[in-house]
N, C-alpha and C positions, 0 to 999 in steps of 0.2 A: 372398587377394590384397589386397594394400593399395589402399585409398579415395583418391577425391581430394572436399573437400567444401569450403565458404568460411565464413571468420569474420567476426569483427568486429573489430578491435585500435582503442584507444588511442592515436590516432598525437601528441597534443598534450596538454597539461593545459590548460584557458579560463582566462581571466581573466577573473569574473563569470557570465555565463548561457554557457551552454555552446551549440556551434554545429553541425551535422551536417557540418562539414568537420575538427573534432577527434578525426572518427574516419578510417577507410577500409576497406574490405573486402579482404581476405586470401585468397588460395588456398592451401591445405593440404591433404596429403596424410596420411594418418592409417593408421599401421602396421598387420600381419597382427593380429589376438586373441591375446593369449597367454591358457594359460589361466586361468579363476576370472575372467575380462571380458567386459564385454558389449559390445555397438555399438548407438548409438540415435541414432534420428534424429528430432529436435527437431520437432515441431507447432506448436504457442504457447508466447510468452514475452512477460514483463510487463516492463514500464519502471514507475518506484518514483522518488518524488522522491529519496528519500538515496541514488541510486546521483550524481546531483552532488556529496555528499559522498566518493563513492570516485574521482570522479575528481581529487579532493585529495592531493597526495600528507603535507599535515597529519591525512588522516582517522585519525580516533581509535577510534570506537567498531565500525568491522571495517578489513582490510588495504586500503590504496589498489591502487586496480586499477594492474595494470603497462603500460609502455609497452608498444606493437607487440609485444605476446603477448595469446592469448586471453582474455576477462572472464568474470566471473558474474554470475548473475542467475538469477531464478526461471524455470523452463521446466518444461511438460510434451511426453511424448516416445514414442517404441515403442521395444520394442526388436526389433532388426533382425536380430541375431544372437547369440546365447550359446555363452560358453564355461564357464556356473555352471551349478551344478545349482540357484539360486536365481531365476532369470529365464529367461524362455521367449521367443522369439519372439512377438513381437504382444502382449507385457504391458506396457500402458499407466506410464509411471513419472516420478516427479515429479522433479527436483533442482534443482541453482544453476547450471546449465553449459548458460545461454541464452547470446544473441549468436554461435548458431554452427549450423550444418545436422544435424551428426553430431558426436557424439565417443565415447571409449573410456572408460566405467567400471570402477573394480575391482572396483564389487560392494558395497562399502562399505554400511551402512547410513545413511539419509539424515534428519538433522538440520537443520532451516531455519539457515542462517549459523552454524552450528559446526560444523558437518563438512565433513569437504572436498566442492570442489564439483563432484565425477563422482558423489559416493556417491545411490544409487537409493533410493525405493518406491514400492512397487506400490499403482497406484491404482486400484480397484474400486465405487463408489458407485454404486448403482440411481440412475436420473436426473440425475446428473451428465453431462455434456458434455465432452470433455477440455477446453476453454478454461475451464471452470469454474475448476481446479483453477490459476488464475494470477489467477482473474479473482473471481467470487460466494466460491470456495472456497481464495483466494492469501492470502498471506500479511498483507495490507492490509485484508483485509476481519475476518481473524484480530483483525488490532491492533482495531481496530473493540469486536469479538466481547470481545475481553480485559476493551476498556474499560467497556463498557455491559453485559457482562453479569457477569464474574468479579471486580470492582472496584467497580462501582457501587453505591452506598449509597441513591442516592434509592428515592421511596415512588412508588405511584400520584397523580398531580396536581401531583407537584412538577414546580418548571419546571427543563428543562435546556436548559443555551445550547451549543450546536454550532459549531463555527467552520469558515469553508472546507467547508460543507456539500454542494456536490456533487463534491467530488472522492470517490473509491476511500473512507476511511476516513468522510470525514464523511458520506457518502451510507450507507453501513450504518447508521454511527450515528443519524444520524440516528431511522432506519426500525424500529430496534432499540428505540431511546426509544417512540416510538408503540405497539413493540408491547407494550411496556412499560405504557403509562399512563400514561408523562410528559407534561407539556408542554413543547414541545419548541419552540427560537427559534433561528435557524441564520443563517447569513449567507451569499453569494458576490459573486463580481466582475462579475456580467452581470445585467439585467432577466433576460435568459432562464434564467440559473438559477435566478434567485429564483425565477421561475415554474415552475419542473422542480422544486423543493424545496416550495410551496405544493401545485400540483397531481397530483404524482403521489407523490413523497416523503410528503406529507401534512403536512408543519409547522403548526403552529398561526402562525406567524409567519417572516418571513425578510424581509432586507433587501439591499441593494445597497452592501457595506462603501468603493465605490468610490464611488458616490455623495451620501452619506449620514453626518453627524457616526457616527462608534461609540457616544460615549457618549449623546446625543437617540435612537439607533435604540435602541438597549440598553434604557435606561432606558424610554422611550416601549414598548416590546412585553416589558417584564416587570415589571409593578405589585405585585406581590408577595412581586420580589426572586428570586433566582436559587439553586437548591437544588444545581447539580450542573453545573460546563463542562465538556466535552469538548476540549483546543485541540489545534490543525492547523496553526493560520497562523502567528501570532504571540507576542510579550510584547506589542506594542499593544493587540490584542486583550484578550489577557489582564486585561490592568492596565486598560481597558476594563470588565471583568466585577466584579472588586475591589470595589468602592464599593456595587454590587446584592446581595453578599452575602449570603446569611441564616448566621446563628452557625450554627456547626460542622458546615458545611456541605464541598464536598468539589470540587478543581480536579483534574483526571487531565489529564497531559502528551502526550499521543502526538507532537507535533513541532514544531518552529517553521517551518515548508518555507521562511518567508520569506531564512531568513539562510543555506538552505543555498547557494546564491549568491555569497554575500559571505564573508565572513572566520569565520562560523556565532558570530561572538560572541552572545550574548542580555544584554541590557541591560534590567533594570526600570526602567523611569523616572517612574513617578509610581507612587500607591495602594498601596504594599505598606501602610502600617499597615495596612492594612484585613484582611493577615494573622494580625495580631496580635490587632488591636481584636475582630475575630471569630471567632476560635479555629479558622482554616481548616488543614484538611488540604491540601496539594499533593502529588501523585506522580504521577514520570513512572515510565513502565513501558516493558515490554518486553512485544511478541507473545510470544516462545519460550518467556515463563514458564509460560502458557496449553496448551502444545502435549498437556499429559495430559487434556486436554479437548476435541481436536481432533476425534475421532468422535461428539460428542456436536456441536460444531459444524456439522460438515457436516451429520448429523442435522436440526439445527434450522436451518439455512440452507436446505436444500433442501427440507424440509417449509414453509417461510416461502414459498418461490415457488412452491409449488404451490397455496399456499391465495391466493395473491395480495398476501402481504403485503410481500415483497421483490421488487427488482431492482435491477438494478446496469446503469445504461447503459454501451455500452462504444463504443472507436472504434479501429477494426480499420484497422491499416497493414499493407498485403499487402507478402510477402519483405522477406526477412533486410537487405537492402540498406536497407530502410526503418528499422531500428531505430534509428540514432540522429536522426531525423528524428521520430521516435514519441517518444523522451525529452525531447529539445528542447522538445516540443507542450505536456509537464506545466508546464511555466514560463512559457506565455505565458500562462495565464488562459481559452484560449480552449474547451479540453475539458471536456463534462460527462463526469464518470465514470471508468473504466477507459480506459486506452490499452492496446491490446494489438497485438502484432506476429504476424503470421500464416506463420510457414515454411513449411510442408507440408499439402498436405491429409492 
């Protein structure tokens, strides 16, 4: 018997920060199963700064979300019914086909943003939580995991500078670095995250990049000069970092959130000799390169919160109806941690 369940659509494209009236909720009705499909129905699903960039319709680096049709996004989910011999009722399964209560998979196999966004897996991890798998174990903590652990070249005592440190990415990294042996100097927008980065994050240093010169904060909490950035926020930042250099040392990109916003140009504007003059490596990267190391991820993610070494603060928006209210949140500055959106018990 056909379903009736509610989405999320795209009702506008923003101009600048995006608003929770750019979207609106959806009543749909969702066909019988034919076979080789499944039906599932949606638990938690994460908001991701670059989903501002899919509501571009310039986005580049995946398809722009479309108007007044369903979006993607990362979700974990059950499944409710099959019609495969590959999924069973009640098997926990991850894909891109958030922003919605229910929908119909083919069964596909599921590849984070290369595959289409019905396609399934099966998530099974001793101590895992299903909100894990959007949140400690999503794809943000991944980029994270890429950078500091499959990419990283620093030694024990070198100093690494974090940017936008309590958000999803820099709060891993952060935490990752420590467990590393780095010295680790991070930055946020609130006294109170500096202090969620100092005291429970564990930084050796963190500053208030709202308050605060960059370059006096920078320079002033790395005497030694700077072996390894992690950047999140900016090219300010960046080019910030530049001049603290030590030779042949090593910048990893994971994003600039600041410009997904605006028009996403990135402008260097001052300190690049300092790439030349110091024979710096830069790369930006991708999570999905990392994905043959995912099991070894969660592995050591989830052994990390058991020993006490990690967490990931999160901040939980109950129902679907709240999800663009939840995305909007990542852009004021005002969230530590994960935002996550809560559909279903």
């Amino acid at each position: 018997m056909a379903m009736r369940t509610r989405q999320i659509h795209l009702a506008r494209r923003p101009d600048g920060l995006a608003r929770p009236d750019d979207f609106r909720m959806v009543d749909a009705v969702l066909p019988d199963l034919e076979e080789g499909q499944v039906l599932v129905r949606n638990l938690w699903m994460s908001v991701d700064p670059y989903m501002r960039r899919s509501m571009s319709p310039e986005a580049t680096d995946l398809e722009p979300w479309p108007l007044n049709a369903p979006l993607d996004g990362p979700s974990i989910g059950r499944v409710v019914e099959s019609r495969s011999p590959k999924f069973s009722p009640g098997d926990l399964v991850e894909s891109m086909s958030g922003w919605q209560e229910h929908f119909i998979s083919n069964g596909g196999e599921f590849v984070p943003y290369l595959s289409p966004s019905d396609t399934l897996a099966i998530r099974r991890h001793e101590g895992a939580q299903p909100k894990d798998y959007v949140g400690l174990l999503g794809v943000a903590a991944l980029t994270a995991y890429r950078g500091m652990v499959s990419l990283n070249r620093a030694k024990p005592g070198d100093t690494a500078v974090v940017s936008s440190g309590a958000g999803t990415v820099g709060s891993i990294a952060c935490q990752i670095g420590k467990i590393q042996g780095l010295r680790v100097v991070s930055s946020a927008g609130t006294d109170e995250k500096v202090r969620w980065l100092e005291e429970i994050a564990g930084v050796d240093a963190a500053f208030n990049y709202r308050t605060n010169s960059l370059d006096e904060a920078l320079r002033a909490r790395c005497p030694k000069g700077i072996d390894l950035v992690l950047e999140n926020a900016s090219a300010e930042h960046l080019c910030a970092c530049l001049p603290l250099m030590n030779e042949l040392k090593q910048i990893l990109i994971a994003g600039f959130v600041s410009t997904y916003s605006t028009d996403g140009k990135v402008s260097l504007q001052r300190n690049f000799e300092y790439v030349l003059d110091r024979f710096l490596t830069i790369q930006s990267y991708r999570f999905m390169d990392s994905l043959d190391v995912y099991d070894q991820f969660v592995a050591n993610m989830l052994q990390w919160r058991r020993e006490g070494r990690m967490t990931l603060p999160e901040v939980v928006f109950e129902g679907l109806e709240n999800a663009p209210a939840a995305l909007c949140s990542i852009f004021s500055g005002r969230n530590t941690g994960k935002a996550l959106v809560k559909i279903a018990d």
